[in-house]
DSSP file (Angstrom, degrees, kcal/mol; ACC not computed):
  #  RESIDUE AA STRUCTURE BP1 BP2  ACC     N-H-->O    O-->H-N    N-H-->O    O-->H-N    TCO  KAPPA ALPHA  PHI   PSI    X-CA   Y-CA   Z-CA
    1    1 A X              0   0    0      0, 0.0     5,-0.1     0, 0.0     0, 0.0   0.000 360.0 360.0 360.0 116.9  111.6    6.7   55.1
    2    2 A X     >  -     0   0    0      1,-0.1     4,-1.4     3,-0.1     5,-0.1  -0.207 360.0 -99.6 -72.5-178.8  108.5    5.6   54.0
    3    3 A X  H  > S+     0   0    0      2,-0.2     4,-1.1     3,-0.2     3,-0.4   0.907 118.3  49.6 -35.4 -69.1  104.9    6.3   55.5
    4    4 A X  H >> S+     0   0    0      1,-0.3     3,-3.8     2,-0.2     4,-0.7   0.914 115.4  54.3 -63.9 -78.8  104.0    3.1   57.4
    5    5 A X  H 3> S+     0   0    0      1,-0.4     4,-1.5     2,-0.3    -1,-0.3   0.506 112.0  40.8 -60.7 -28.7  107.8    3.6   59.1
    6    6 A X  H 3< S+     0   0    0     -4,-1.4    -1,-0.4    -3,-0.4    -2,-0.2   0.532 112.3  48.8-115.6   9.0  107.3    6.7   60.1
    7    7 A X  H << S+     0   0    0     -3,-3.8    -2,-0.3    -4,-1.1    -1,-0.2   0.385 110.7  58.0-100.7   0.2  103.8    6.6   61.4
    8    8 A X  H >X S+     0   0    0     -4,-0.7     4,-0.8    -5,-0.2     3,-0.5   0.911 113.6  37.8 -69.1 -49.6  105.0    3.6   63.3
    9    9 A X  H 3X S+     0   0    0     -4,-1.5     4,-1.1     1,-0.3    -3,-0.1   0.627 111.3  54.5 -75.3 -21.8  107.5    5.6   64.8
   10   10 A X  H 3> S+     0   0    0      2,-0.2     4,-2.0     1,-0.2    -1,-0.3   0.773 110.9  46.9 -85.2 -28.8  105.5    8.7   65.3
   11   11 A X  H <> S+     0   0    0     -3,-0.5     4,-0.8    -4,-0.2     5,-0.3   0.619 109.0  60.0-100.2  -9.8  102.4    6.7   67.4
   12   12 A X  H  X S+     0   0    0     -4,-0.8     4,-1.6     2,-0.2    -2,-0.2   0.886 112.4  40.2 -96.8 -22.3  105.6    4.7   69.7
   13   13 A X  H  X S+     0   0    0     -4,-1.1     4,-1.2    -5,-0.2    -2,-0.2   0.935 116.0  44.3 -56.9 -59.9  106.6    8.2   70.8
   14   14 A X  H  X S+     0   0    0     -4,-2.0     4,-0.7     1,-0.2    -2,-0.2   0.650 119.2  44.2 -72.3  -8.2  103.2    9.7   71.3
   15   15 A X  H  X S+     0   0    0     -4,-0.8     4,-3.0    -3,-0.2    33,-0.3   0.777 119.2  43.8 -99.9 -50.6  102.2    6.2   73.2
   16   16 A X  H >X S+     0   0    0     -4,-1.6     4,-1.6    -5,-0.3     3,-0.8   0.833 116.6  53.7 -40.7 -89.7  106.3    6.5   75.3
   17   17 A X  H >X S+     0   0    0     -4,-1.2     3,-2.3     1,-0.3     4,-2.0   0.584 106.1  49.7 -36.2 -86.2  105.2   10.5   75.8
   18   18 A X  H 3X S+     0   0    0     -4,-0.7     4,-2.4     1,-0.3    -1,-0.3   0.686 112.0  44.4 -33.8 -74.7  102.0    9.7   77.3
   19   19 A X  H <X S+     0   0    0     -4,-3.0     4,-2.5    -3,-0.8    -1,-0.3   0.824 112.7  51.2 -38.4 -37.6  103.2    7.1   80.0
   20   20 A X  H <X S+     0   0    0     -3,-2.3     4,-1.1    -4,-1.6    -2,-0.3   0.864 117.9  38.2 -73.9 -38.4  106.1    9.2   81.0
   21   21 A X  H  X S+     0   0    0     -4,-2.0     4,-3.8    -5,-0.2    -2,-0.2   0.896 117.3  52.6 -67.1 -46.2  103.7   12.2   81.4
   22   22 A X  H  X S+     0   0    0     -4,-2.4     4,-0.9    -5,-0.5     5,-0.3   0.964 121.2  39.3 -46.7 -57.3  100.7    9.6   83.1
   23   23 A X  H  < S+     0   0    0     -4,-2.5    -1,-0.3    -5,-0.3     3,-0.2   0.777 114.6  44.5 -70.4 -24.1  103.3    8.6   85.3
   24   24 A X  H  < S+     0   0    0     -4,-1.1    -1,-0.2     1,-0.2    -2,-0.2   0.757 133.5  10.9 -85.6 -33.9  105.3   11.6   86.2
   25   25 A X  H  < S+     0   0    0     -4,-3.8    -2,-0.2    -3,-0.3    -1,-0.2  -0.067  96.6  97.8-156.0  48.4  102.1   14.2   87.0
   26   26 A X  S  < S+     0   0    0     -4,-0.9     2,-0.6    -3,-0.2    -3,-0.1   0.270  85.6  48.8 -91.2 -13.2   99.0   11.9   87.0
   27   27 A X  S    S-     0   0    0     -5,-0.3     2,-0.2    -4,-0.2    -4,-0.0  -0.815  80.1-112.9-134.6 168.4   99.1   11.8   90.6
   28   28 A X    >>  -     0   0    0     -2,-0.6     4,-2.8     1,-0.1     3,-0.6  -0.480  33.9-109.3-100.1 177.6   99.4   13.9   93.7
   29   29 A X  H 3> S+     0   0    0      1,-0.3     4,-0.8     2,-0.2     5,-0.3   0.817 117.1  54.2 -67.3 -29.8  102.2   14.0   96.2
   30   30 A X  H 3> S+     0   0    0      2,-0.2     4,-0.9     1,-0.2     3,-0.4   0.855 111.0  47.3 -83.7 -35.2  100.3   12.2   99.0
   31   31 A X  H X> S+     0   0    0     -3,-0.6     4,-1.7     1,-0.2     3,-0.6   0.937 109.9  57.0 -53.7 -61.1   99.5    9.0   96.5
   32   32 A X  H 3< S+     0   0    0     -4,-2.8    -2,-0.2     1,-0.2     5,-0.2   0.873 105.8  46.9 -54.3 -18.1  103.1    9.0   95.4
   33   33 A X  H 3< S+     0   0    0     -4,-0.8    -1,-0.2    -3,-0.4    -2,-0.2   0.659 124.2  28.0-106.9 -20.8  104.5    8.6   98.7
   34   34 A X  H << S+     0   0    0     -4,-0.9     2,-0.4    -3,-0.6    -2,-0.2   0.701 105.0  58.0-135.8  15.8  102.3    6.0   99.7
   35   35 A X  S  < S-     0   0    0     -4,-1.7     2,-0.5    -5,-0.0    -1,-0.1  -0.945  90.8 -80.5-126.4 174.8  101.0    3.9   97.2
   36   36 A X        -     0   0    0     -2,-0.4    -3,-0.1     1,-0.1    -4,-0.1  -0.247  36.9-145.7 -73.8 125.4  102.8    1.9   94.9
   37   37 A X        -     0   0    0     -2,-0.5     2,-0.5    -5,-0.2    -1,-0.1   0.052   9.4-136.4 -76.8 160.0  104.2    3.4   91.8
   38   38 A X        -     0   0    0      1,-0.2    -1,-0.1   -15,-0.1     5,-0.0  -0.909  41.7-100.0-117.5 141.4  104.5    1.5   88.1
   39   39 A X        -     0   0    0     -2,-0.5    -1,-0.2     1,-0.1     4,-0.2   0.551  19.5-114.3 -56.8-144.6  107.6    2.0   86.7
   40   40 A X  S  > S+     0   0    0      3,-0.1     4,-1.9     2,-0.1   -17,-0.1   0.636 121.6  52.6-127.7 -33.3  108.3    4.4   84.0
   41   41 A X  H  > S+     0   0    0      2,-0.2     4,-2.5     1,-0.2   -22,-0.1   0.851 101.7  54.4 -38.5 -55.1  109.0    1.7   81.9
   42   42 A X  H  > S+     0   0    0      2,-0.2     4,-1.2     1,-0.2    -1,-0.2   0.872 111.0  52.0 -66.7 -34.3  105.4   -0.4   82.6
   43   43 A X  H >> S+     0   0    0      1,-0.2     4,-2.2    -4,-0.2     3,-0.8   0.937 106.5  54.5 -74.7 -24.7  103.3    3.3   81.4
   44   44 A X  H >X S+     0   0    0     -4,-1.9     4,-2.1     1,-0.4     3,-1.0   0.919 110.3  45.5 -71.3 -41.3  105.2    3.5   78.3
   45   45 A X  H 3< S+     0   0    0     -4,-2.5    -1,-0.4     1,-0.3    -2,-0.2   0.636 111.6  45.6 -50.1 -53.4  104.3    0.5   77.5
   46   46 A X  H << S+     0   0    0     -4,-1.2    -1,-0.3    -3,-0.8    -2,-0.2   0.425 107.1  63.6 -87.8  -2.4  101.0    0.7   78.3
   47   47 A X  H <X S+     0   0    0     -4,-2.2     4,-0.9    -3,-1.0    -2,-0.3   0.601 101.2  55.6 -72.2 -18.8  100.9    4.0   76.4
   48   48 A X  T  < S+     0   0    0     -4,-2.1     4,-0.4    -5,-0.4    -2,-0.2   0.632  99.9  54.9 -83.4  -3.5  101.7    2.3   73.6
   49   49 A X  T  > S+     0   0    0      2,-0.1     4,-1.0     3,-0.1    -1,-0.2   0.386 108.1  46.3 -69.9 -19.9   99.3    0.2   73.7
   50   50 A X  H  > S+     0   0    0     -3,-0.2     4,-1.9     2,-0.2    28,-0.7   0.606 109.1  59.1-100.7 -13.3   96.8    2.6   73.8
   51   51 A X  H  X S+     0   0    0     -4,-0.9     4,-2.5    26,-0.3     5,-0.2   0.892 106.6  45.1 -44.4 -60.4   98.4    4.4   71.1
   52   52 A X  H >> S+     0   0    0     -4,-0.4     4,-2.2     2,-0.2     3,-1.1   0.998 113.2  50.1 -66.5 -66.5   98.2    1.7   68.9
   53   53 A X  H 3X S+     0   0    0     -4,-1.0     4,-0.8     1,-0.2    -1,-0.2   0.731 116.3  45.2 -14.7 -55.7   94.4    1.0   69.8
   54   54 A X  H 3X S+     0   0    0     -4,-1.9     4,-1.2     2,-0.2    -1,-0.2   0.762 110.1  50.6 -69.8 -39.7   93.7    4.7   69.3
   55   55 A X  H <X S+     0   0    0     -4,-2.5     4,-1.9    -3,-1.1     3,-0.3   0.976 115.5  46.3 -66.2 -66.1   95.6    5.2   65.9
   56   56 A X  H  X S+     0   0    0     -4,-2.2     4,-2.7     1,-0.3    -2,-0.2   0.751 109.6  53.3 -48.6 -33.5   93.6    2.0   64.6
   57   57 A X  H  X S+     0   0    0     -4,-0.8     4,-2.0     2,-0.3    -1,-0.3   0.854 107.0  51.5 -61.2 -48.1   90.3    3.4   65.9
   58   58 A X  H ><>S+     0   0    0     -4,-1.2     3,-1.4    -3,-0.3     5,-1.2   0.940 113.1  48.1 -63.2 -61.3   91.0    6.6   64.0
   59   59 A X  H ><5S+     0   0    0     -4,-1.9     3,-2.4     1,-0.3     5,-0.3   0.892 108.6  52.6 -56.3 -74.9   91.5    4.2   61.1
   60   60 A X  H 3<5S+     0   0    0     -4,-2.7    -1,-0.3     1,-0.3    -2,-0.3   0.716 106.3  55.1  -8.5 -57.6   88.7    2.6   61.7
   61   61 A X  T <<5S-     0   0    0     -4,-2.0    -1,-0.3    -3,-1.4    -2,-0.3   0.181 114.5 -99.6 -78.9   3.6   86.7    5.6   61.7
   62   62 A X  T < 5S+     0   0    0     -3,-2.4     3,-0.3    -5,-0.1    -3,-0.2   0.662  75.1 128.1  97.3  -6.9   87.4    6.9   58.9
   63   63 A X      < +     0   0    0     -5,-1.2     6,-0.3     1,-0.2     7,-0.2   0.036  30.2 124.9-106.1  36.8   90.2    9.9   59.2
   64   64 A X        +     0   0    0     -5,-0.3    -1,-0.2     1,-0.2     3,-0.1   0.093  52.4  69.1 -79.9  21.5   92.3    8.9   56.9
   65   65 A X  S    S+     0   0    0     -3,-0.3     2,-0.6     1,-0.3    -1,-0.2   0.743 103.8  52.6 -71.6 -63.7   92.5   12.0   54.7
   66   66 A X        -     0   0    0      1,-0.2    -1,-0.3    -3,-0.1     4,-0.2  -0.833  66.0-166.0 -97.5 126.2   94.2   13.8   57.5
   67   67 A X  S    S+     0   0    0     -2,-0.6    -1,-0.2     1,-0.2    -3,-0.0   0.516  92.4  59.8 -31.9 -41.1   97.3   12.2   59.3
   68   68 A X  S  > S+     0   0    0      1,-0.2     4,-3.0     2,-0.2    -1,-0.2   0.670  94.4  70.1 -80.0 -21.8   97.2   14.5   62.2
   69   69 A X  H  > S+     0   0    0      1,-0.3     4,-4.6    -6,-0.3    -1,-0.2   0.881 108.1  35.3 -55.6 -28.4   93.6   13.0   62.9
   70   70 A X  H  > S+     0   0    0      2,-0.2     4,-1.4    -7,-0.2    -1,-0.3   0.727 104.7  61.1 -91.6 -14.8   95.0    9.9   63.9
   71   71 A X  H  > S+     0   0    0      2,-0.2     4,-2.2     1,-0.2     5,-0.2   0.883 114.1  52.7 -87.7 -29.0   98.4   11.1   65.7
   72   72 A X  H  X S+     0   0    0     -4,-3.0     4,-2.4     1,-0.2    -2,-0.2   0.982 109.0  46.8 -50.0 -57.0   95.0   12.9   67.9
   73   73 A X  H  X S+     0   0    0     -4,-4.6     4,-2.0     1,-0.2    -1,-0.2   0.762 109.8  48.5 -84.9   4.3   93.4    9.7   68.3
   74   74 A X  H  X S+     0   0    0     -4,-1.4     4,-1.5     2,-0.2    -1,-0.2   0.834 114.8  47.1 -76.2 -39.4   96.4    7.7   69.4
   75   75 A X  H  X S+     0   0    0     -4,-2.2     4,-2.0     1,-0.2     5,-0.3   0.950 109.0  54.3 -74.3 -37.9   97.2   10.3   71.8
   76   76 A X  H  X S+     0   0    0     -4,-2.4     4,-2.3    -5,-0.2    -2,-0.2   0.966 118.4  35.8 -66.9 -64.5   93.5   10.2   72.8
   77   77 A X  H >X S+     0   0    0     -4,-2.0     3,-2.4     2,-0.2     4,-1.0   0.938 108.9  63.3 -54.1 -73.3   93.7    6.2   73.5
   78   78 A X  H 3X S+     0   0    0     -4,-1.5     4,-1.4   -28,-0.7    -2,-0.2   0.651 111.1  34.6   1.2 -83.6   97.1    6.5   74.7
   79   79 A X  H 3X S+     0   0    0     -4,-2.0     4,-2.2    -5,-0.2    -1,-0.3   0.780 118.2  64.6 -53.9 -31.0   95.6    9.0   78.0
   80   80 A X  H <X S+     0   0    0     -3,-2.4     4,-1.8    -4,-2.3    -2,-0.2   0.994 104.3  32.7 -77.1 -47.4   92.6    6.6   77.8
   81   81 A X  H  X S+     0   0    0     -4,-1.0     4,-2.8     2,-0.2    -1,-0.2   0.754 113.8  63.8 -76.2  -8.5   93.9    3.2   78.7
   82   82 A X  H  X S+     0   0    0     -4,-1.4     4,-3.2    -5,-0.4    -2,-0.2   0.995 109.5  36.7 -78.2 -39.1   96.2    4.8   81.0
   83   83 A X  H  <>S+     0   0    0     -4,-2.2     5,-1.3     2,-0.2     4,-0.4   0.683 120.8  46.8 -55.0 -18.1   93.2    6.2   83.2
   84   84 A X  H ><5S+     0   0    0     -4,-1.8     3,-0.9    -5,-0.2    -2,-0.2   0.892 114.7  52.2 -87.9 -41.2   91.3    2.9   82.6
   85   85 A X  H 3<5S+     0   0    0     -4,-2.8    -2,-0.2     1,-0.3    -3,-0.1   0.814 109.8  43.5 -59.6 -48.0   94.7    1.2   83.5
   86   86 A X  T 3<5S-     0   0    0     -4,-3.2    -1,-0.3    -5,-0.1    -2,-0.2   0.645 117.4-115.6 -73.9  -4.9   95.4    3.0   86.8
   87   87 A X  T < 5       0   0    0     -3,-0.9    -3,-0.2    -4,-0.4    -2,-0.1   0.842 360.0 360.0  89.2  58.8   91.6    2.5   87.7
   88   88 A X      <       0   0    0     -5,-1.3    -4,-0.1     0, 0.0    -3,-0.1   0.085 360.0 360.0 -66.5 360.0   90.1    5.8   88.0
C-alpha cells in the first residue's frame, strides 16, 4: 500500500471517528430528547470534511517531517468544523 493510500485512509477514519464520537457524546441528555439529532451518517461526513481541511492545513503549515503531526491536525479540524457545524 503506498503512502498517499494509506494516509487517505488513515484521515477517512479519524474524520468517521470524530462524527460518531461528536454525535454520540457531544450533547446532553435533555438536548437529545428534544432537539433534533443529525444522523450518524451526516457527522461522519462532516468529520471528514474537517479531516481533510485539517490534514491539508497541517500540510500547509509546514509538518511534513512528521506524519503523526498531521493525523493531529485532521483530528484537530475534524472536532473543529463539527463544533462550528453544530453552532456552538
Amino acid at each position: 500500500m503506498t503512502t498517499a493510500v494509506a494516509s487517505f485512509l488513515i484521515v477517512l477514519a479519524i474524520g468517521i471517528a470524530a462524527g460518531l464520537v461528536f454525535n454520540r457524546y457531544g450533547q446532553n441528555w435533555f438536548r437529545r430528547q428534544f432537539v433534533t439529532r443529525h444522523s450518524d451518517v451526516t457527522s461522519s461526513l462532516v468529520g471528514i470534511a474537517g479531516a481533510f481541511i485539517g490534514f491539508h492545513i497541517g500540510g500547509i503549515l509546514g509538518l511534513l517531517p512528521s506524519p503523526l503531526m498531521l493525523y493531529v491536525t485532521a483530528a484537530v479540524g475534524a472536532l473543529l468544523v463539527l463544533w462550528a457545524w453544530r453552532g456552538r
